[in-house]
Each structure stands twice: as C-alpha cells, then as structure tokens.
C-alpha positions in Angstrom: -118.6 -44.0 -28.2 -116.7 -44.9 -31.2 -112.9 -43.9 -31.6 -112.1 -42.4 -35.6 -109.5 -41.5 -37.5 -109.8 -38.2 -39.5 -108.2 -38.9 -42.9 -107.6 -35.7 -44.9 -107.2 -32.9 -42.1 -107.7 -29.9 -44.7 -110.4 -27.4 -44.6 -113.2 -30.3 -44.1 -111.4 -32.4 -42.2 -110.1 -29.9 -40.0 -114.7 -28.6 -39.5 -115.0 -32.5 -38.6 -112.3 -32.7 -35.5 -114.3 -29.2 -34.5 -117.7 -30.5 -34.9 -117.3 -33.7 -33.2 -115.3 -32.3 -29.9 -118.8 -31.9 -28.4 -120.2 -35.5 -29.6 -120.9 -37.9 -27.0 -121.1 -40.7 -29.4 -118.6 -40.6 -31.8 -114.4 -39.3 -30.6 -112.0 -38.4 -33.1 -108.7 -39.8 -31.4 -106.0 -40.0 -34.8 -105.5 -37.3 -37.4 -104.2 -38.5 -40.7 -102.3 -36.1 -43.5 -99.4 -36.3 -45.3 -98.3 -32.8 -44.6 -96.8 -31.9 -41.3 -98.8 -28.2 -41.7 -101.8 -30.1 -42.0 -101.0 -32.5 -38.8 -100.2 -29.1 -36.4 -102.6 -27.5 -34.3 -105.1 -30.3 -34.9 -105.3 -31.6 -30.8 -104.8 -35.0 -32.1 -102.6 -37.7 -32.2 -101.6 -37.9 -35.8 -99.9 -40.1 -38.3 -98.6 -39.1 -42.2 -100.6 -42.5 -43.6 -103.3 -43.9 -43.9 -102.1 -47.5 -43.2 -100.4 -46.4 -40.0 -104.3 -45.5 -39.1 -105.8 -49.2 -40.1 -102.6 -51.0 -38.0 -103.8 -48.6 -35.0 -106.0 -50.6 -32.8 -107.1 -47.8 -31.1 -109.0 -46.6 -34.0 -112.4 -48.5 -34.8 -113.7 -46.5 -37.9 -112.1 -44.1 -40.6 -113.3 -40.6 -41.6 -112.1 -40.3 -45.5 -111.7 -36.3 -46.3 -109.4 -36.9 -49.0 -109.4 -36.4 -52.8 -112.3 -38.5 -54.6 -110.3 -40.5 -56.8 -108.7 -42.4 -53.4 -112.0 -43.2 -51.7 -113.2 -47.1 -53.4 -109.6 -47.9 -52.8 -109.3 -46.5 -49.0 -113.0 -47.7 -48.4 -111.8 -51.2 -49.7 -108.3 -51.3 -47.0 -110.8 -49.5 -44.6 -113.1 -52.5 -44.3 -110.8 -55.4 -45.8 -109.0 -54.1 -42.2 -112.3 -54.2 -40.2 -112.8 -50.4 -39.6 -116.1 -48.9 -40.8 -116.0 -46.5 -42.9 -117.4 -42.5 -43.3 -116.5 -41.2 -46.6 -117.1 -37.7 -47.6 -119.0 -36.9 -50.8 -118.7 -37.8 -53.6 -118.5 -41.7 -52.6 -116.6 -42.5 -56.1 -116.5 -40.9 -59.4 -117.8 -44.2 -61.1 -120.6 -46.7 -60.4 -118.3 -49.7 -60.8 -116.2 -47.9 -57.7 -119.0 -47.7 -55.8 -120.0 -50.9 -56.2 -116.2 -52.4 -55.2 -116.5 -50.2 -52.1 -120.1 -51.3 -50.9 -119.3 -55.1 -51.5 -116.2 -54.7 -49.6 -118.0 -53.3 -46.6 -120.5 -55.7 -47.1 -118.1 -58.8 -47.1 -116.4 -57.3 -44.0 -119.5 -56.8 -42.0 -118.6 -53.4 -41.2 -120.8 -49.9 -42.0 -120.1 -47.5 -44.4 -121.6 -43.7 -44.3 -122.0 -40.8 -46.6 -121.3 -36.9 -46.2 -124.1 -35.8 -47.6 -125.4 -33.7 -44.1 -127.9 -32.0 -46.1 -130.5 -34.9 -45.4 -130.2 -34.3 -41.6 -131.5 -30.4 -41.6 -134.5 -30.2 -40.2 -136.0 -28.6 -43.3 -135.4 -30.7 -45.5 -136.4 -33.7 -43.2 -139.9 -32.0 -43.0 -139.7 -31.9 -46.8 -138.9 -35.4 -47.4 -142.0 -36.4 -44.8 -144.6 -33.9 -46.5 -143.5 -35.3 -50.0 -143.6 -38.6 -48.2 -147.2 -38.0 -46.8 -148.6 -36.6 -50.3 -149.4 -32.8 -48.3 -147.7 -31.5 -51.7 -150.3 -33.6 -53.7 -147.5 -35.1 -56.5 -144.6 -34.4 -56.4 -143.6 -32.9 -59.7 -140.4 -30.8 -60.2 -137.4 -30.8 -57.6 -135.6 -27.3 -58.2 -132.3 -27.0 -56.2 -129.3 -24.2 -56.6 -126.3 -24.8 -54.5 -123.6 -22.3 -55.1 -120.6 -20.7 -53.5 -117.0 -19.2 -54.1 -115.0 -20.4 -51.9 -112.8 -21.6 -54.3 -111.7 -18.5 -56.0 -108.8 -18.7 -52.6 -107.5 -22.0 -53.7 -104.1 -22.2 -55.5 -104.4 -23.3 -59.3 -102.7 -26.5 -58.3 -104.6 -27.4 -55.2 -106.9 -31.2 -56.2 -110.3 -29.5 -56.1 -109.7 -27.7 -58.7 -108.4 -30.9 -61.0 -110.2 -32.5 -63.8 -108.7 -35.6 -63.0 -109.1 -35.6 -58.7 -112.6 -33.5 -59.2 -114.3 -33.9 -62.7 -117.0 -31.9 -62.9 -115.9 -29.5 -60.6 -119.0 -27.9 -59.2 -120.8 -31.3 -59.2 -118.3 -32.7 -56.6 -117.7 -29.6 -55.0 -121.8 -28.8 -54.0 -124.1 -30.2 -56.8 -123.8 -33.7 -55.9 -125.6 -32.8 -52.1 -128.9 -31.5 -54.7 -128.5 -35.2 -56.6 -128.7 -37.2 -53.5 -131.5 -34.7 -52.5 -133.6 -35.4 -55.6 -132.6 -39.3 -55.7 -134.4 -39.1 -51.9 -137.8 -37.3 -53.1 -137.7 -38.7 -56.5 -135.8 -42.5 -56.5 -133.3 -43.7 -59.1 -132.5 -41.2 -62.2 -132.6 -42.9 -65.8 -131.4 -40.2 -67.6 -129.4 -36.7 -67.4 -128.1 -33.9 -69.7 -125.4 -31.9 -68.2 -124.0 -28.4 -69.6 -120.6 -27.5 -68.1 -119.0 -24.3 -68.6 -115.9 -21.6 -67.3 -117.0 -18.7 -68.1 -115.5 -16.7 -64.9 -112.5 -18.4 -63.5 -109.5 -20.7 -65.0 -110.6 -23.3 -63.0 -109.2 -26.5 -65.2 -112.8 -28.9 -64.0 -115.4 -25.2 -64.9 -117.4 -23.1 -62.7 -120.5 -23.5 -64.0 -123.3 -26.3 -64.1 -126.5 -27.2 -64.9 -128.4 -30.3 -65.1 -131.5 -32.1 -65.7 -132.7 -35.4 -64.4 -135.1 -37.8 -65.6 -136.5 -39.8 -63.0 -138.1 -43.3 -63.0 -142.6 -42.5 -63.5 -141.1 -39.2 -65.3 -140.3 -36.5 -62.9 -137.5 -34.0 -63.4 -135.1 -32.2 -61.2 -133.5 -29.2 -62.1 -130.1 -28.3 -60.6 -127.7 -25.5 -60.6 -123.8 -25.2 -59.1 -121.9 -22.1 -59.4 -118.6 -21.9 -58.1 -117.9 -18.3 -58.4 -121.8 -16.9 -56.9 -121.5 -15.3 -53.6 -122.8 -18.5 -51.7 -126.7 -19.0 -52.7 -128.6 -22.3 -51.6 -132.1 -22.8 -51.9 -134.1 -26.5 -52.6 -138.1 -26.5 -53.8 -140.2 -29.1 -54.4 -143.3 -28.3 -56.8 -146.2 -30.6 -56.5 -149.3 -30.9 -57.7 -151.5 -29.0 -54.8 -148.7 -27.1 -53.7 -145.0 -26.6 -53.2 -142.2 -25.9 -50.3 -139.5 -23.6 -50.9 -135.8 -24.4 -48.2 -133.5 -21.1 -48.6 -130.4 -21.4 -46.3 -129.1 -18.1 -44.9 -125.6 -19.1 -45.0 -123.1 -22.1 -46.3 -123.3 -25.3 -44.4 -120.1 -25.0 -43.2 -120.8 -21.9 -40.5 -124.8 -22.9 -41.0 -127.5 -19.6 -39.6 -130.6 -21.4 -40.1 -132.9 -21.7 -43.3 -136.1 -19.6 -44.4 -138.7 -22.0 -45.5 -142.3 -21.0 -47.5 -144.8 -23.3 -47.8 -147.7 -22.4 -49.9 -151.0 -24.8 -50.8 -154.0 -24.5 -53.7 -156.4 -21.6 -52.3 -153.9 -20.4 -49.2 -151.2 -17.3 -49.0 -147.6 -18.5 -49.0 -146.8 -18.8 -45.3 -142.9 -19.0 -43.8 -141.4 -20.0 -41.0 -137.1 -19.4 -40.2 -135.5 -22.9 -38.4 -132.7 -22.6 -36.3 -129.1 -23.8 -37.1 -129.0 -27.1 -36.9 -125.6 -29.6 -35.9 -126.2 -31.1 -39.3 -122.5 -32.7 -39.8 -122.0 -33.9 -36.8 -125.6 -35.2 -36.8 -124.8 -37.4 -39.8 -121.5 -38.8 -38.4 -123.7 -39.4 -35.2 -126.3 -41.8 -37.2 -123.3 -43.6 -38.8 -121.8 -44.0 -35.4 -125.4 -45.4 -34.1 -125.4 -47.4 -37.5 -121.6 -48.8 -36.8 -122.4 -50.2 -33.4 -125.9 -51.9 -34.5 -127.7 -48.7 -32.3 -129.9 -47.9 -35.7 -130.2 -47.9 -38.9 -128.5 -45.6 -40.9 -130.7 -43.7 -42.7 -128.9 -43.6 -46.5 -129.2 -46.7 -47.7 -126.9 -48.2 -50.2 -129.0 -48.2 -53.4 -129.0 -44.6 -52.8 -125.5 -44.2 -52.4 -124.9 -47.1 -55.6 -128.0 -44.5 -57.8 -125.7 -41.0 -56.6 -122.5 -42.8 -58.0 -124.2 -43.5 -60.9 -125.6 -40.1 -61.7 -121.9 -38.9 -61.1 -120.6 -40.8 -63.7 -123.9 -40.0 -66.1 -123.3 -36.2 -65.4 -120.0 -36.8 -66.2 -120.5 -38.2 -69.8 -123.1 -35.5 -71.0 -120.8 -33.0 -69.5 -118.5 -34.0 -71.8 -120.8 -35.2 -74.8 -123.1 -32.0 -74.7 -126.0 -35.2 -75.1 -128.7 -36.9 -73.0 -126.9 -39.6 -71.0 -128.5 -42.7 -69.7 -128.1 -43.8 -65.8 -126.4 -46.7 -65.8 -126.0 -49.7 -63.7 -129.4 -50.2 -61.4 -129.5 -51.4 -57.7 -126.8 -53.9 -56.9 -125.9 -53.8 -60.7 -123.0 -53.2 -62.7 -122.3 -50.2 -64.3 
C-alpha cells in the first residue's frame, strides 16, 4: 500500500479519492486545494498547499489534478522531495517541460505516472495486442473521436477554459487520450496539421478540433475533439486484412462498458459488448506497483517525452493553420 496526496481536489480529483477508497494498493490519506469548498466533504485530511504535502512524511507519492501549466514545476518539487509522482494528462504543454520533469524523476530515483486510463480498458488492450500480433495485417489508419460537453457548465473564468492554463482546449481537455493512443499503435509522430475552431461556444482556447498525424514508416491518425457534442467516443484501427472498431457507451468518468466490431477479409463484421472496466483506478494501481519496484509501469517515458511533443506540435499548426514538424526525439531536446 502506498499513502498519496491528491493535489487538485476539483471535479477529477474529487473521481480519484472515490475511485481509490476501494484500492488495496494505493490509499489516498492528504487532500490538497487552495480553496476551503474544495477541501470540505472530501473524508481526508487536507492541507491549502502543495509544500505542506511534500513536508508531510506521511505522504510517499503525489497525485497532480491541477492546471497544466503547474505540472513540470510540481513534478520537479515532487521528486527533488522524494515523492513519486502521478500527474494527470496532459504531462506539460511543452517538450522542453517534459523533459525537466522526467530528468528530475529520474535523478531522484522516484517514478513518475500518466493519466491517460484509456490504455488500461480492456478493449483497447486487446487492440494494442492484435495490432501487436499483426491479426489486422498492417496497421494502416488509426481513427479516434473523443468528444463531450461537459464544459458548457463551467464558468467563463474557470482554467479549462484558458488559452494560457489549457491551449488547445479540446486537445488537453480529451484529444490528447486519442494522441497517446495512436503514439502506442503507431510510435513517434513526425509531423501534424491541426485546425482549431469556436464555432459554438465562447470558449477563449475553441471547441473544436481536428488533426492529422504523420507517423514514422508513414501511417496517419486521424482525430477529432469536440467540446460541445453530446459525449461521443469511439477508436478504430484500419489495417490491411481488416480492422477493429472500440465505441464506449458512456464518458470515462461514469464508464457503461464499450461496443467493439471486429471484422476480417472474407468474414461478416462480428461484435462483442465488454463490461465497465476500473480503468482509473487501474492505472494509479500500475503506478503504485511501478513506485514500489512491484512492476513495470507500462507507459514508458519516450511515450510520455513523444505525447509532450505532439502537444506542443498541435499547438503550433493550431495556430499557424501549416504542417508542423514533431520536434525533439527520445531523450532529446525540443
């Protein structure tokens, strides 16, 4: 069992306390939040910073919910202070960031994890391995759409709706889960163009995205993030003998299983439902196992260095309207 402090006790932080009260291998015991709404109701012990968390020796690793522009910093303190570290997604903005924070981890000896749950659904696993094992033939085209509006109930002022705390809104919000997705069928992007829109709310960081990524050997994903669709999520992988369709039945947070259709050269599509599956807490059990030497953990930093990068390269053509390059390159700078 390893003892963490929440940091960020919002509406994600607030899912992570629920999730883990079950967990046998990982014990929230210190919320974190400067607000004293936030702090009530929580059933924790809780502090208004994060430094009174990294002097408390009862806590042995931090769990960062807070606005992206904080995380290389807090990741840095985290594990200059000896705690590992779980940081929600995106891991920074910039690939330079990213870099800071895994070198810092990786100086201190300590283990650093990454929200992205959607690798620990049993669907996409199964994906993943029949990609893996070639029963698609080649992978050729990863398609993802992950969409939702939950963010029509924030207040204009509220960070997630910030160009500043959250460029690229639906990118940070959802679409960077489809870019670690395609980085884990596909490896390292070179290259992205990025069209960025508002063309239904106000929101100051749009509400609309699409992207395209060029992949190392030449494959493309294509990827969609709406923040004003009704919530629609759906991942396929196209190969070259065949192709697998994932189509969850609700958003991750309150997750009621996905609908997945496989179909193969000369066969009828065939599909099967899968169960809700523990995906969070699943994740923050592998970088509990991870933290205490139990296992590997199964994003490895190239992949999380690769998704930081893409962020920033997303970012640019956003901006540019141009085909961006994918800077920096495993262990590199960016």
């Amino acid at each position: 069992m390893i003892n963490v402090a929440v940091v960020g006790l919002g509406w994600w932080g607030r899912k992570i306390v629920a999730d883990l009260a079950s967990s046998t291998e990982i014990r929230p015991v210190l919320g974190v939040d400067p607000s004293a709404a936030a702090r009530a109701g929580t059933g924790l012990r809780t502090v208004s910073t994060f430094e009174e968390a990294l002097a408390d020796d009862e806590v042995e690793a931090v769990v960062l919910c807070t606005p992206h522009a904080r995380h290389a910093e807090q990741i840095v303190a985290a594990a200059t202070a000896g705690r590992h570290v779980f940081c929600e997604k995106p891991l920074t903005t910039t690939g330079a960031e990213a870099r800071a924070a895994v070198a810092a981890v990786e100086k201190a000896g300590v283990q650093l994890g990454i929200g992205h749950e959607r690798r620990f659904e049993p669907a996409v696993q199964l994906l993943r391995d029949m990609c893996g094992h070639g029963d698609l033939g080649l992978p050729l085209v990863f398609e993802g759409n992950f969409s939702q509006d939950k963010f029509l109930a924030l207040p204009p002022d509220n960070w997630r709706l910030s160009a500043t705390d959250a460029p690229v809104g639906p990118l940070s919000a959802t679409g960077i889960h489809l870019v670690d997705l395609a980085i884990a069928v596909f490896g390292r992007p070179v290259e992205v163009w990025a069209r960025l829109g508002t063309h239904a709310t106000n929101f100051a960081n749009g509400d609309t995205l699409t992207v395209t990524l060029g992949f190392e050997g030449g494959r493309t994903a294509l990827l969609t993030a709406i923040l004003t669709t009704p919530f629609a999520g759906r991942v396929t992988v196209l190969g070259s003998q065949g192709w697998m369709e994932i189509r969850d039945r609700n958003h991750p947070e309150s997750p009621r299983g996905w609908d997945v259709t496989t179909v193969f050269r000369g066969g009828e599509p065939s599909t099967e439902f899968y169960p809700p599956h523990p995906s969070v807490r699943a994740n923050l059990e592998a970088f509990a196992a991870a933290a205490e030497k139990r296992a590997d953990y199964p994003v490895s930093y190239d992949e999380m260095l690769a998704n930081a990068d893409t962020f920033e390269a997303i970012t640019r053509s956003a901006r540019s309207g141009r085909v961006e390059p994918v800077s920096g390159g495993a262990g590199g700078g960016s």
